[in-house]
C-alpha positions in Angstrom: -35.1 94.6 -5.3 -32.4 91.9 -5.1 -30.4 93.6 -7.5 -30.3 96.9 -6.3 -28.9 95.8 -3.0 -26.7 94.2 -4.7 -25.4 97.1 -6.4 -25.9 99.3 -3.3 -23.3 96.5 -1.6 -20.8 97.1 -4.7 -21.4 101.1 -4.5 -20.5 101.0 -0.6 -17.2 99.0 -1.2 -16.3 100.9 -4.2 -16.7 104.3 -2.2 -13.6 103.1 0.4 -11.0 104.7 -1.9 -8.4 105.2 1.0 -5.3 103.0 -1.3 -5.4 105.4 -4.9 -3.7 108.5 -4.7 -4.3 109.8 -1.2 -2.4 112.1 1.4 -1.5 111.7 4.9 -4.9 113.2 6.4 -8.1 113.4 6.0 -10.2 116.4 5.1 -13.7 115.3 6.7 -15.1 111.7 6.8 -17.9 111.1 4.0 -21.2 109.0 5.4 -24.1 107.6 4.3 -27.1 107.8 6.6 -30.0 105.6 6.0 -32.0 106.9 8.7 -31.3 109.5 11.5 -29.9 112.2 9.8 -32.0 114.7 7.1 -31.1 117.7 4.7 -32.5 120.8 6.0 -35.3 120.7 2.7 -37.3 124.1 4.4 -34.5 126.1 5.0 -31.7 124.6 2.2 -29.6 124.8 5.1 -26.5 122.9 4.3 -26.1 122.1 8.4 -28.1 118.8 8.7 -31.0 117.9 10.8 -29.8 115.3 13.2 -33.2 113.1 15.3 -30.5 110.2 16.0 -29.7 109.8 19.6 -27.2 107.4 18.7 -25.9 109.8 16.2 -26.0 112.5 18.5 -23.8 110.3 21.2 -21.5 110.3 18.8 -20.6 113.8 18.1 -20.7 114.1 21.8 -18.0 111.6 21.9 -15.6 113.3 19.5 -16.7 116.8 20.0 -18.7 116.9 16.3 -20.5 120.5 16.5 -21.9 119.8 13.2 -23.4 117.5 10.6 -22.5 119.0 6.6 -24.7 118.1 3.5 -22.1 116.3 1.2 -24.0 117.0 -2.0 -26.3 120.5 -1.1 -27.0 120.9 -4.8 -28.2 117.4 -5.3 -32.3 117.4 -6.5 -33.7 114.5 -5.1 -35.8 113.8 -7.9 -32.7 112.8 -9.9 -32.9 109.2 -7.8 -35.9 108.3 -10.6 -34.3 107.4 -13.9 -36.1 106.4 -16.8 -33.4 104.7 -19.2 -34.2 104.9 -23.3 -36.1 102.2 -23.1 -38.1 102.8 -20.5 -37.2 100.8 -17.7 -37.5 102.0 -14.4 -33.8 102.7 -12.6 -32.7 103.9 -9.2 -30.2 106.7 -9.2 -27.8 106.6 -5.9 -28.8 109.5 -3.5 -26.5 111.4 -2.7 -28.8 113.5 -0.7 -28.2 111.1 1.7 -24.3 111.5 1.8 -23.4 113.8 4.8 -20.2 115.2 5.5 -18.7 114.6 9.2 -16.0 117.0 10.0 -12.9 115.7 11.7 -12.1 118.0 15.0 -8.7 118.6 15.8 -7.0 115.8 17.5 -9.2 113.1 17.4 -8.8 110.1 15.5 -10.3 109.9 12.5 -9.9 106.0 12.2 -11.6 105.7 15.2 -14.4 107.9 14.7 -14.9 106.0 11.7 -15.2 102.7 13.2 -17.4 103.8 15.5 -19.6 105.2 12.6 -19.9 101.9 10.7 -21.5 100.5 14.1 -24.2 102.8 13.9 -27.4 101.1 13.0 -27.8 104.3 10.9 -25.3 104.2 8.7 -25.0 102.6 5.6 -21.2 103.3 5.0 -18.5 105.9 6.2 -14.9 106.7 5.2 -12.4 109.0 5.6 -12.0 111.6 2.5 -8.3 112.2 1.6 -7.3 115.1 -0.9 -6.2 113.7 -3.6 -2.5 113.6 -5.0 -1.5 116.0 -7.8 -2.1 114.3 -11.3 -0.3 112.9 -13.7 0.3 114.1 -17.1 2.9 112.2 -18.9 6.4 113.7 -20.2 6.7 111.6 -23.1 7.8 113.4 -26.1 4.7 112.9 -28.4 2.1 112.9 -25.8 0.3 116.4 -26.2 1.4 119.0 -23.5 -1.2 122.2 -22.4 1.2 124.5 -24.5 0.4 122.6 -27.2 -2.6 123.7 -29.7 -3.8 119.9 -31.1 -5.9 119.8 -34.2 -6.1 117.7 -37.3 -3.3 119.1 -39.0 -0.6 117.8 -36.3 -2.9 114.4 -35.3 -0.1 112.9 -36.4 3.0 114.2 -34.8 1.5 113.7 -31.2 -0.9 111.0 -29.2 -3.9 113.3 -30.4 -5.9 109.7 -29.9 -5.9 109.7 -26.3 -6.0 113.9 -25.3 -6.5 116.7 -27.8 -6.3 120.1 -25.6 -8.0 121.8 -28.2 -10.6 119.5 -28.9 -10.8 118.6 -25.3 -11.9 122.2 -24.2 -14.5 122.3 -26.9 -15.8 119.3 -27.1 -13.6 116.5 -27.2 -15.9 113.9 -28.7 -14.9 114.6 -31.7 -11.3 113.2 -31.4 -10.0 111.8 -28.4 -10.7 108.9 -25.6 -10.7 111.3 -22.8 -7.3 109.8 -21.2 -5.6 112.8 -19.2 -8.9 112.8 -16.8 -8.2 109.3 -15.7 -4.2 109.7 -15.7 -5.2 112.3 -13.3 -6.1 109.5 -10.8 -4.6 106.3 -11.7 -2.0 105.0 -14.2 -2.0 101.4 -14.3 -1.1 98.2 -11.9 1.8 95.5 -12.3 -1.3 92.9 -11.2 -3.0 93.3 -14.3 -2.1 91.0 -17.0 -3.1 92.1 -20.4 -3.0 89.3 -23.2 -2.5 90.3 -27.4 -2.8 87.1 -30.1 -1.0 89.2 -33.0 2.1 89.1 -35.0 4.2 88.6 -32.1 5.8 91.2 -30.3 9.6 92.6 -29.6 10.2 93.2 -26.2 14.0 94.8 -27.1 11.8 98.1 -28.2 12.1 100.8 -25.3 8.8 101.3 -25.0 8.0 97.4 -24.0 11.0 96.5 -22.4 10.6 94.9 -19.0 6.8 94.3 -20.2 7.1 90.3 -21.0 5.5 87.9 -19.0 5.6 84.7 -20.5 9.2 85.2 -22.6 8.5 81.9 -24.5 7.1 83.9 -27.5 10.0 83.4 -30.0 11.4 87.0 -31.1 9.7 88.0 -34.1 10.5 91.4 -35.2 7.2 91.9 -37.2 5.7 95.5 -36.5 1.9 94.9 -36.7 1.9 93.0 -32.5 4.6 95.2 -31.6 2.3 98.3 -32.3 -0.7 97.2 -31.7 1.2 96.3 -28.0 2.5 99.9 -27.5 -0.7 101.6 -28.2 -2.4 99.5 -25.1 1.0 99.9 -22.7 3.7 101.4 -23.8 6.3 102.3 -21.0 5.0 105.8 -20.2 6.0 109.0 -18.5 9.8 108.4 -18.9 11.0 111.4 -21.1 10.9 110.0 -24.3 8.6 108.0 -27.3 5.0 107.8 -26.5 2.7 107.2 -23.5 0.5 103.6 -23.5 -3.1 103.7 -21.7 -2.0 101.1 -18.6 1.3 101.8 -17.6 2.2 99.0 -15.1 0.6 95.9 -16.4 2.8 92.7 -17.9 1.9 91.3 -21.2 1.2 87.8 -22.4 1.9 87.5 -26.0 0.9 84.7 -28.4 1.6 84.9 -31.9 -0.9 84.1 -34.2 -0.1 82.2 -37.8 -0.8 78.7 -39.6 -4.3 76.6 -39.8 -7.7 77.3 -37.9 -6.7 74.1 -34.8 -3.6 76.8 -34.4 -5.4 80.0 -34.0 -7.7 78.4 -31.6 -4.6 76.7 -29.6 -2.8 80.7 -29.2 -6.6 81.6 -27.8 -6.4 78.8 -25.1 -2.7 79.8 -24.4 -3.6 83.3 -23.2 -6.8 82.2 -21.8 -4.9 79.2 -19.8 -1.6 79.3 -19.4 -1.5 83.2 -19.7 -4.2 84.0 -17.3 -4.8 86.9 -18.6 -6.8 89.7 -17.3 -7.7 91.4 -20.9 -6.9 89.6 -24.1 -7.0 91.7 -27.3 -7.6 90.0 -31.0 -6.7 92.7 -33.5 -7.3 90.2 -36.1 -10.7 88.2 -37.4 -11.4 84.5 -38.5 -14.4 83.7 -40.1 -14.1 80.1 -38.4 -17.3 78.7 -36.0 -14.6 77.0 -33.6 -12.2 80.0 -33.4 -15.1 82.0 -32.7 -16.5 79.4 -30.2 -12.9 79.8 -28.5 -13.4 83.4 -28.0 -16.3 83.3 -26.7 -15.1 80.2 -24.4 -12.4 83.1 -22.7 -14.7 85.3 -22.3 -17.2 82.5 -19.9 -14.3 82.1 -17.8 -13.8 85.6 -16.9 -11.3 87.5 -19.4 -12.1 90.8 -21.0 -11.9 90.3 -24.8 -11.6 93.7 -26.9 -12.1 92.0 -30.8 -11.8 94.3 -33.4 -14.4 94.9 -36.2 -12.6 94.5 -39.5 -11.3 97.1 -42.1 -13.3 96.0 -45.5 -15.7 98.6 -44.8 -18.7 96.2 -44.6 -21.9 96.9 -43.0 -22.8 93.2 -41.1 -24.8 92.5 -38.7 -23.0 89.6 -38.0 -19.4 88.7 -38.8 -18.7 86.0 -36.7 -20.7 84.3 -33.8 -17.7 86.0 -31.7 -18.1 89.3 -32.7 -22.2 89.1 -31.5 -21.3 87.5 -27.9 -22.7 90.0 -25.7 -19.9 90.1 -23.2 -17.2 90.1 -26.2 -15.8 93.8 -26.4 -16.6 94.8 -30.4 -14.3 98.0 -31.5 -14.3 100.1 -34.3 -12.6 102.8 -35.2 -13.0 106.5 -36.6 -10.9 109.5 -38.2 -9.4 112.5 -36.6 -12.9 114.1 -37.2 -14.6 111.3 -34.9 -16.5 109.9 -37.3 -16.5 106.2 -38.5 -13.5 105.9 -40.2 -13.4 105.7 -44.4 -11.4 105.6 -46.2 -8.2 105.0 -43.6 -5.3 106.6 -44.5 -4.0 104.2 -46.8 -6.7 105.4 -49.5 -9.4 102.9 -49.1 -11.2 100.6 -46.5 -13.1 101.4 -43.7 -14.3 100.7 -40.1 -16.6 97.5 -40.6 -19.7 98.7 -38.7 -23.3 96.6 -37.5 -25.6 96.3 -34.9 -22.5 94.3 -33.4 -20.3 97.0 -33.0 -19.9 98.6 -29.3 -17.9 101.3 -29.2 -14.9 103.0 -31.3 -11.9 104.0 -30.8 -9.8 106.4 -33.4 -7.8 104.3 -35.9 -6.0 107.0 -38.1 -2.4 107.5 -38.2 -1.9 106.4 -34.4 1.3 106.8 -33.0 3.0 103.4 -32.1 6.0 101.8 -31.9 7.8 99.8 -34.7 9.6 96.6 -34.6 13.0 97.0 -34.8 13.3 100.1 -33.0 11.5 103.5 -34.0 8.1 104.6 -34.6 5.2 103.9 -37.0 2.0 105.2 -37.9 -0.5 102.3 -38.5 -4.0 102.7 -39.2 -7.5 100.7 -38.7 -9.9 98.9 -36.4 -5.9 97.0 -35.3 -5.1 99.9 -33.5 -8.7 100.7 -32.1 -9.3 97.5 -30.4 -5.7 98.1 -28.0 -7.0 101.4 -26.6 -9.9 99.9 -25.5 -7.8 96.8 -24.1 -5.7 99.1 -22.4 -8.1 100.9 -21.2 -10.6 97.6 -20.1 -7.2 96.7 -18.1 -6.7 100.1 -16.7 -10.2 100.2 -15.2 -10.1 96.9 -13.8 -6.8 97.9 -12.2 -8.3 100.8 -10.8 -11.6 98.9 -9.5 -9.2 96.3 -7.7 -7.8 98.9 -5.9 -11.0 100.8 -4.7 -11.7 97.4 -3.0 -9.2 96.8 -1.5 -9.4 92.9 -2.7 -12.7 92.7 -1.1 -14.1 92.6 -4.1 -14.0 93.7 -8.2 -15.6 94.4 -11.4 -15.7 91.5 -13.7 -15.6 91.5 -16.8 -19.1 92.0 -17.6 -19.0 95.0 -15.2 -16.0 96.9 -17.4 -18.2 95.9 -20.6 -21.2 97.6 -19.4 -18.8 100.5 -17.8 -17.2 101.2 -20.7 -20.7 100.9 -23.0 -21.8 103.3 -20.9 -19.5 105.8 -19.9 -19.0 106.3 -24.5 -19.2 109.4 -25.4 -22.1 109.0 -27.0 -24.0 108.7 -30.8 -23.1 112.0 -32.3 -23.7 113.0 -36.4 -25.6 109.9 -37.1 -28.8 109.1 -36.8 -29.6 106.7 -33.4 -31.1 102.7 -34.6 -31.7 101.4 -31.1 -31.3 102.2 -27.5 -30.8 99.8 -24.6 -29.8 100.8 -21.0 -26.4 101.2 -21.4 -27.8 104.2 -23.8 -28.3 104.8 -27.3 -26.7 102.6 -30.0 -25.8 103.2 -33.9 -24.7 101.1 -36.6 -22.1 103.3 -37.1 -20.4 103.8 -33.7 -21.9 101.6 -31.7 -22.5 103.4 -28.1 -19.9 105.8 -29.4 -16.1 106.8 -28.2 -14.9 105.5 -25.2 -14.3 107.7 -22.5 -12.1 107.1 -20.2 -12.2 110.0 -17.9 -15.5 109.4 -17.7 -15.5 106.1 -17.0 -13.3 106.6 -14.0 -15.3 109.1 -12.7 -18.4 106.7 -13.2 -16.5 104.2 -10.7 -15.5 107.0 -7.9 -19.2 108.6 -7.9 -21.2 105.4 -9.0 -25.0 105.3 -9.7 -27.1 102.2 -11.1 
């Protein structure tokens, strides 16, 4: 019981989206009524029954002729969930979500504040339409004229939106990004963290991105891609687009004995404070692994990736089997788990430990030194889902408001469950967070759905 009013507390700040992408005025103000206020169940009537006094005081006061169902087509019986597993769940009813229109010069702030003193309501805001979206002008990004498929995967960012694929079923291909470009694209707050190869910053599309700029300048291409795939500079006419476009990067490079690899982990994790901290590389070492977990206890996001030896393990390293450790693999243009990669041999490592995938064929990225590159493997998987950990968190701040935000346990479980799901293999196990393979883990991640998840929530 505890734990659903908890939630219910999160799902009330989380609805007060009045900082992302809004106009000038309001188009109604969105309430939730606990009491006081009833759908019109014998008629269907989308005009609510209103047995409040109080309520009804208060569209005397501003002149309210009406009370609007939100949500008319909503069944009620949808508040019952039965996860895979059985447990019992509680949906969020949005059959009690009513729609209060705003008449013509009054103030809606007002009438707002005078609705969160009802004893009735459980939460109101203003609704603002939201601004035109985003979709980014870089030159390899996929445009709507464009017809995407397998055979030109590799001349655009087919990874993150496939307009073909997408209409049909974009499972197959892509993580779903023009959705959530739509409402967000990324916040200088966020502090993303990579232990790699080191990184140049001189490259267009990470320029201005530095934060610490005591990495020394190493012009080796794996960081530097592996960097551009989570944030390249974006929508600026040229190159490619990243997946968080605002955030500042924290870059450790990663190279000599094990008490060295661990020391770059504590760098990011200390002096970095970083948000999201993303390992495209594995160490079969108990400390290093006790290090990464370590990051992860005090409250960063780690996306590890899963290897390329095409292995099946059901454990690699004590790391890799943390349960709030991000663990990403990666598939081919078709969606499935990737093998061989492009290179003619290898393959997405895959377990019970894997969480989700990411594609990790011939991905766009940018090359140190200037240009453009075309890596493969679970390296370039595991930034897509950094980038995208730290785009969601960014996003969640926001909605807030700095009242309050998802931590990192909340993005693991949002991105978990907002995957697109087990497809052409058979399902091992199911939890909550849905069903689970060997192969994919909870499947692609999502990331239009996952922003949707955080502006309609349900627990």
């Amino acid at each position: 019981m505890l734990k659903h009013f908890t939630v219910l507390f999160l799902i009330l700040l989380l609805i007060a989206q009045v900082q992302l992408g809004l106009c000038d005025d309001p188009t109604h103000i969105e309430v939730f009524f606990l009491e006081g206020v009833e759908r019109d169940v014998d008629t269907e009537e989308e005009i609510a029954v209103v047995t409040s006094e109080d309520v009804e005081d208060f569209m005397d006061n501003y002149s309210v002729e009406e009370i609007l169902t939100e949500y008319p087509d909503f069944d009620t019986d949808d508040v019952d969930i039965i996860s895979a597993v059985g447990a019992e769940l509680k949906g969020f009813n949005f059959g009690k979500v009513f729609n209060v229109p705003i008449p013509e010069g009054e103030d809606y702030e007002d009438m707002v504040t005078d609705l969160q003193g009802l004893d009735e309501v459980g939460y109101a805001n203003a609704v603002f339409p939201p601004i035109p979206g985003t979709w980014p002008n870089d030159d390899h990004y996929p445009q709507p004229s464009q017809e995407n498929d397998v055979n030109n995967w590799v001349t655009i960012q087919a990874n993150l939106h496939s307009t073909t694929y997408t209409m049909a079923n974009h499972s197959c291909m892509d993580i779903n990004m023009q959705p959530a470009f739509d409402e967000y694209q990324g916040s200088p707050e966020i502090r993303l963290g990579i232990l790699d190869s080191g990184v140049d910053f001189s490259h267009e599309e990470l320029d201005g991105r530095d934060l610490n700029g005591s990495d020394l300048f190493r012009t080796i291409s794996h960081g530097t891609a592996v960097a551009s795939v989570m944030m390249a500079n974006s929508n600026n006419d040229s190159g490619i687009a990243g997946i968080e476009w605002e955030a500042g990067l924290f870059s450790r490079q990663v190279s000599g004995n094990v008490p060295a690899k661990i020391r770059e982990i504590y760098h990011a994790d200390y002096d970095g404070d970083c948000d999201v901290i993303n390992i495209s590389y594995s160490f079969n070492s108990y400390n290093w692994s006790i290090a990464v977990a370590e990051a992860h206890t005090y409250g960063r996001i780690v996306c590890l990736l899963t290897g390329n030896e095409n292995q099946f393990q059901d454990n690699i390293t004590i790391a890799h089997t943390h349960p709030g450790i991000i663990s990403v693999g990666a598939t081919g243009p078709e969606g499935l788990r990737a093998i061989p990669f492009d290179w003619g041999s290898g393959g997405s490592n895959h377990g019970t430990y894997v969480d989700v995938v990411a594609p990790g064929t011939s991905i766009k990225a940018a090359q140190a030194g200037g240009g453009y590159t075309w890596p493969n493997g679970t390296s370039v998987a595991t930034p897509q889902v950094a980038g995208l950990a730290g785009f969601l968190l960014g996003y969640s701040r926001g909605v807030y408001s700095g009242t309050a935000a998802l931590t990192n346990e909340d993005i693991r479980g949002l991105i978990c469950a907002t995957a697109q799901g087990v497809r052409n293999y058979n399902v091992d196990f199911s939890t909550a967070l849905g069903d689970h393979c060997t192969e994919l883990g909870y499947g692609m991640v999502d990331a239009g759905k996952a922003i949707e998840r955080l502006k309609d929530p349900w627990v």
